[in-house]
SEBA-987618 format. One record per atom (N, C-alpha, C, O, CB): x, y, z. Coordinates in steps of 0.1 Angstrom, whole numbers, plus 2048, in hexadecimal, padded with zeros to 3 digits. Glycine has a CB too. Layout:
! SEBA-987618
XYZ...
This chain:
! SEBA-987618
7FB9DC7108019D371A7F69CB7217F69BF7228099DB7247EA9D57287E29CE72C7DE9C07267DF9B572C7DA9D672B7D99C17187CD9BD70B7D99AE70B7D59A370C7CB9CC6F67E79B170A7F39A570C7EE99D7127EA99370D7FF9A77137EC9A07247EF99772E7E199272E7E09867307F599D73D7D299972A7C79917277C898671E7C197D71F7BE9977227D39877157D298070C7D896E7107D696370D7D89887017E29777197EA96971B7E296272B7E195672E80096E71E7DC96C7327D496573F7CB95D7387CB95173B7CA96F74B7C196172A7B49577247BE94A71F7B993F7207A99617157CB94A7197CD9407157CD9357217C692B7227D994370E7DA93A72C7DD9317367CF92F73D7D29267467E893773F7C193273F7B892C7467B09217397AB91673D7AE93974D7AF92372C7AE91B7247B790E7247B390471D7AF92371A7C190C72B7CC9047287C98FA7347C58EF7337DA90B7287CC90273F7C48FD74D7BC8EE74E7C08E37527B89087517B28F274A7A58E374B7AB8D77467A78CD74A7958E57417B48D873C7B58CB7357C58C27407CB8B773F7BA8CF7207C68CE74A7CF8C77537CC8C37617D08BA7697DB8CE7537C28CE7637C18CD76F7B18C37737AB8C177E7C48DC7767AC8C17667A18B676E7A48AB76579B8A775D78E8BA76E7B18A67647B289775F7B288D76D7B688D7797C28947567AB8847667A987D7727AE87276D7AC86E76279B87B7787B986877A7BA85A7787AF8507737A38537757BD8557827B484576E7A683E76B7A28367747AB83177B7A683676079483177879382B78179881A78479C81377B78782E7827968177937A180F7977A38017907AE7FC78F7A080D7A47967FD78C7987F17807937F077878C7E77747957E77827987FE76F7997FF7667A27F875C7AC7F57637988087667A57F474D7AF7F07477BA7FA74C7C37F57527AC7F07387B880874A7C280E7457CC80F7557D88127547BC81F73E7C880C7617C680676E7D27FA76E7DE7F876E7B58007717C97F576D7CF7E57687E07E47657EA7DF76B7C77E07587DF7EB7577EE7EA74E7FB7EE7548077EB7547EE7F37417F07FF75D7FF8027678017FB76E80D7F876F80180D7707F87F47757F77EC77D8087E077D8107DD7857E97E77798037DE76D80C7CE76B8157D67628187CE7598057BE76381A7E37618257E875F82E7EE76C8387F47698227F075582A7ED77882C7F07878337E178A83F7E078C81C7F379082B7D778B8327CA78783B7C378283E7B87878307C778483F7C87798487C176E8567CA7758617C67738447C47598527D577B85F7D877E8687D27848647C778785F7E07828747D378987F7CA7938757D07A286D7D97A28957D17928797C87AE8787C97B687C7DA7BB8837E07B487D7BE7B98767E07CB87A7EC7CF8877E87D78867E17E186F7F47D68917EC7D389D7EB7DC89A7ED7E98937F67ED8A77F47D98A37E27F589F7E98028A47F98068AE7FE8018A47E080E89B7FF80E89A80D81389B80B82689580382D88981780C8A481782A8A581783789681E83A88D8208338B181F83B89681F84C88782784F88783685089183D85388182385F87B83B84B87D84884687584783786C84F83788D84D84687784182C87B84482286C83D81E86B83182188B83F81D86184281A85383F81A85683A80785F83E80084584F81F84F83280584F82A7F38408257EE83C81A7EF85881A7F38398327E68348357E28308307D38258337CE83583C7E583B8287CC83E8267BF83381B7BD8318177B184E8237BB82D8147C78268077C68287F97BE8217F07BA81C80B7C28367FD7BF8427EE7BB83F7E47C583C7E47D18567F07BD8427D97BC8427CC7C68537CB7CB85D7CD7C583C7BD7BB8527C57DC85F7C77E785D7BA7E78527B57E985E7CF7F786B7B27E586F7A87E987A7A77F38827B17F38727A27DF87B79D7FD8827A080C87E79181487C78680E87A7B181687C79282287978C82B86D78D82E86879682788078C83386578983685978984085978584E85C77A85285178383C85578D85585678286284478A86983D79386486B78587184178587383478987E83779088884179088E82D77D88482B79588C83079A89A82C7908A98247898AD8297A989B8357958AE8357878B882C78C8C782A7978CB8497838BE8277818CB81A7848D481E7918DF8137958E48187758DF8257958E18267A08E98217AB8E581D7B58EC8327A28EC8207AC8D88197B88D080D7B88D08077C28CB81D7B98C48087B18D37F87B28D27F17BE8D97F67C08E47F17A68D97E87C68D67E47CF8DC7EE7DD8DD7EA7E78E37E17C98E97FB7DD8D68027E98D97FA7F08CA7F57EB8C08157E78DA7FD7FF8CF7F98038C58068068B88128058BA7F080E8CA7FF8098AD8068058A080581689A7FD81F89E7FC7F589580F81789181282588880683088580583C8858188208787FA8218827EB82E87E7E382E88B7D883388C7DE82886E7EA8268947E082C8A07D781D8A97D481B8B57D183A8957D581589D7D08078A17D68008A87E28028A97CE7FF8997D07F78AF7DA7F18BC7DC7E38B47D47E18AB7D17EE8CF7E57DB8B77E97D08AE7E27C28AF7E57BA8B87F87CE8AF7DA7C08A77CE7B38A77D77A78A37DD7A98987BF7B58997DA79C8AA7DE7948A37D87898987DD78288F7E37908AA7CB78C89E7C278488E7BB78C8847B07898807B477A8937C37998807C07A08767C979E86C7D279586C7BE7AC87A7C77A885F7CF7A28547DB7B08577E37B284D7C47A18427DD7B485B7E57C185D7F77B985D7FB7AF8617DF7CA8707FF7C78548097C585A8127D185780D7DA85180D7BA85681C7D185A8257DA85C8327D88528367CC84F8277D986C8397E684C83E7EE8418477F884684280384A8337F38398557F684685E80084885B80F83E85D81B84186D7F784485680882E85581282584B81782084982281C85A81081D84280B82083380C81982B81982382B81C82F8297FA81982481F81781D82682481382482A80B81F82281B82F82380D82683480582083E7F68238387F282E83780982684E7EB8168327E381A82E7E180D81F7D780781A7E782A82D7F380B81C7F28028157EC7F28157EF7E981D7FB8028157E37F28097E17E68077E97E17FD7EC7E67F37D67E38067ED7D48037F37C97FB7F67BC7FA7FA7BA8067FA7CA7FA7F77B17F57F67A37EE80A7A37F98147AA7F97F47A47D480579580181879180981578380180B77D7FF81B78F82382077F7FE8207717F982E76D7FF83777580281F76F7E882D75E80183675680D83F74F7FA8397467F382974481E8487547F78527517EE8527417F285173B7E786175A7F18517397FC8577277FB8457247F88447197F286271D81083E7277FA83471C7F582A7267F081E7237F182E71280182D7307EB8247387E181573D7E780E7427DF8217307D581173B7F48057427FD8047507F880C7547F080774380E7F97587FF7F97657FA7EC7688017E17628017FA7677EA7F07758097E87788107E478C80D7EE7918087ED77281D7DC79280F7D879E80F7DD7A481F7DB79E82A7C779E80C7E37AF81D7E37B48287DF7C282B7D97C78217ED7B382A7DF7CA8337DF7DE8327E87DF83D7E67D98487CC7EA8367F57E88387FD7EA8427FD7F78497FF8038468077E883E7FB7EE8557F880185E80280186A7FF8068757E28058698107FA8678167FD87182B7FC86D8307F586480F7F187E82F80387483C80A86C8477FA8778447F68828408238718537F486E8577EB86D85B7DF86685D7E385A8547EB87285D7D686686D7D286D8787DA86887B7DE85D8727C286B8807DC87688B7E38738997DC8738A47E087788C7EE87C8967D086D8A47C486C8A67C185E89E7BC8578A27B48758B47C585B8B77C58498B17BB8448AF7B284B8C57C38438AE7BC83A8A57B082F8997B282E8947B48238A57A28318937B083A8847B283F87C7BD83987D7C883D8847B484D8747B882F86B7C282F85A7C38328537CC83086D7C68238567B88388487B583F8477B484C8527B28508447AA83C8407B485583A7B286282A7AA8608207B085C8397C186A82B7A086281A79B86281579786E81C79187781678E85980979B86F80179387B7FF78887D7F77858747F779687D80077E8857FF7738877F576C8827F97618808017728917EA76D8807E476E8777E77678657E675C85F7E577A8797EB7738627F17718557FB7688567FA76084C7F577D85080576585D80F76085880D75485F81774D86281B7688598027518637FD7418637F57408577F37358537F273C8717EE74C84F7E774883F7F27448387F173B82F7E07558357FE74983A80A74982A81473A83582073983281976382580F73283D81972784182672F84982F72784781F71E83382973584D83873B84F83A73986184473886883974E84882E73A86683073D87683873387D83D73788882373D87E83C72487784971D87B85672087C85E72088684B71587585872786C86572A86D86573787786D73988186C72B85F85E73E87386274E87686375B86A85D76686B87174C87C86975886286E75C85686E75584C86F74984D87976085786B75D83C86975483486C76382686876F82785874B83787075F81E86F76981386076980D85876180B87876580786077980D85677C80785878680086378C80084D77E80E84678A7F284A7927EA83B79C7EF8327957F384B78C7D88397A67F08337B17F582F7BC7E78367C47E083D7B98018237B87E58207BF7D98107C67DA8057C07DA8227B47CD8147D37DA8087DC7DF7FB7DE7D57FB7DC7C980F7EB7DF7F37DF7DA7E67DF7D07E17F07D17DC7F77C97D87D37D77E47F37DC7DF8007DC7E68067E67EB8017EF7D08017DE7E78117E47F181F7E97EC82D7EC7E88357E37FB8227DD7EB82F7F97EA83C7F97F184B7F77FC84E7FC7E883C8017EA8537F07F185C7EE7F28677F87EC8678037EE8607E37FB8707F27F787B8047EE8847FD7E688980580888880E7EC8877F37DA88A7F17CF88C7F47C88967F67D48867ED7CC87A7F67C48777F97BF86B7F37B98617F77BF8807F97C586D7E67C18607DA7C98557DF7D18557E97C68627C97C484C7D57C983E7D67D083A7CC7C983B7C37C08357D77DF8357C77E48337BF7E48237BC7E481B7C67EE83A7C17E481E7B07E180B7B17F28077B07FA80F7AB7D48017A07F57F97B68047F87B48027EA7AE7F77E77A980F7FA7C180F7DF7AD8137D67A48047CE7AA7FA7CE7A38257CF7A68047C67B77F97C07B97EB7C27B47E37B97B87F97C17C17E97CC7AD7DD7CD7A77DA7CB7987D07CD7907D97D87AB7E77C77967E87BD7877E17AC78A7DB7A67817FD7BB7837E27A87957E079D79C7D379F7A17CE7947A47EA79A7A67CD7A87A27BE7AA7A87B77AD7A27B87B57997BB7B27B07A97A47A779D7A57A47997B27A17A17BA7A479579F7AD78B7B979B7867C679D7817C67A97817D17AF77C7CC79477D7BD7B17777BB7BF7807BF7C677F7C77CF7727AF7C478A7B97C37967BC7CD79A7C77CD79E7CB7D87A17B67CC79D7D07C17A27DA7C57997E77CA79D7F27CE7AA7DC7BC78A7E27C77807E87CD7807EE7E077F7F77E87757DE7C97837DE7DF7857DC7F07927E27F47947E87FF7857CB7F579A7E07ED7AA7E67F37AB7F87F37B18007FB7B97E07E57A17FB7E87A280B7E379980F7F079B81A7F579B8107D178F8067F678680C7FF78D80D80F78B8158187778037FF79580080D79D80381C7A88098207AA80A82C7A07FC8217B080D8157B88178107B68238157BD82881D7B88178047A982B80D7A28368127A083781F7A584182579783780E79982B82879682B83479F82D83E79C83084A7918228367AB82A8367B98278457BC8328467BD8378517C781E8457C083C8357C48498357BA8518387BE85C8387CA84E8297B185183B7A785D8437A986284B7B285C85079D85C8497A586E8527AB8728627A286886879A8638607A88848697A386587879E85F88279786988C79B8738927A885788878C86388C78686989978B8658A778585C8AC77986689A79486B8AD79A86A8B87908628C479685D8CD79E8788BA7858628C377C85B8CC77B84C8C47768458CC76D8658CE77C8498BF77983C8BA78B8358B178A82B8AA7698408AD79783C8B379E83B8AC7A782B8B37AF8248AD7A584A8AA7A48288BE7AA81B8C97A480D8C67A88018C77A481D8DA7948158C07878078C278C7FF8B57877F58B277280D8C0
């Protein structure tokens, strides 16, 4: 009985390594890439009420709108107070940490964002931009404008970084830079410096 269960513990630690140190490939890599623009090709993520975090790193098609001057300085979901000349914006679903590619659907702009703050909560809507931005993509006349929201990079609750449709569309620079601020947002904060 003993001489059995040796036999079958040496198998299962033999078996082990070839699963548990596979590693993704790195971020711009080909093999990167393809999921990348097989993440892409998919249909859009259906809208989701709040609560419901979306991790799949699909591109969201919906509305957009900014946040309006009163918000400046409030603080936001990861803790940052709200810059209006930063690239930041805000995600009912995405999770906070996300980088991603907003494009203004009527005249095809396109801007980078990292979303570190939870919102809008009005059907259709699936962006919040900083004023800012949504003087890069033309929109701050009307107010609203269709947009498509397509993630480049994703945090996992890990720790890792997962790449989404937008990084079919990105440079290796870019997703260099997206994977680095990605990491940075999901880090813990040093409570002394977490306002500045």
């Amino acid at each position: 009985m003993k001489h059995a269960a040796i036999v079958i513990l040496a198998a299962s630690l033999c078996w082990l390594p070839s699963v548990a140190f596979a590693e993704s490939p790195p971020a711009d890599s080909p093999a990167a890439r393809h999921e990348a623009e097989q993440l892409n090709a998919l249909p859009p993520v259906p809208p989701a009420g709040p609560g419901h975090i979306d991790r799949s790193g699909r591109k969201q098609k919906g509305r957009g709108s900014f946040y309006a001057k009163s918000f400046t300085n409030r603080k936001m979901a990861d803790g940052h107070k709200m810059n209006p000349d930063s690239n930041i914006a805000a995600s009912k679903t995405l999770p906070l940490g996300t980088v991603a590619k907003v494009t203004n659907l009527d005249n095809g702009k396109t801007e980078t964002v990292k979303i570190e703050d939870r919102c809008p909560y009005v059907d259709g809507r699936v962006v919040d931009l900083a004023p800012k931005v949504a003087n890069q993509l033309d929109m701050k006349t009307k107010g609203v404008a269709p947009v498509e929201v397509k993630p480049i990079t994703i945090p996992e609750p890990d720790g890792g970084v997962k790449l989404g449709a937008g990084a079919a569309e990105a440079s290796p620079q870019e997703i260099t830079k997206a994977t680095a601020e990605t990491k940075a947002l999901t880090e813990p904060k040093n409570p002394e410096t977490a306002d500045r």
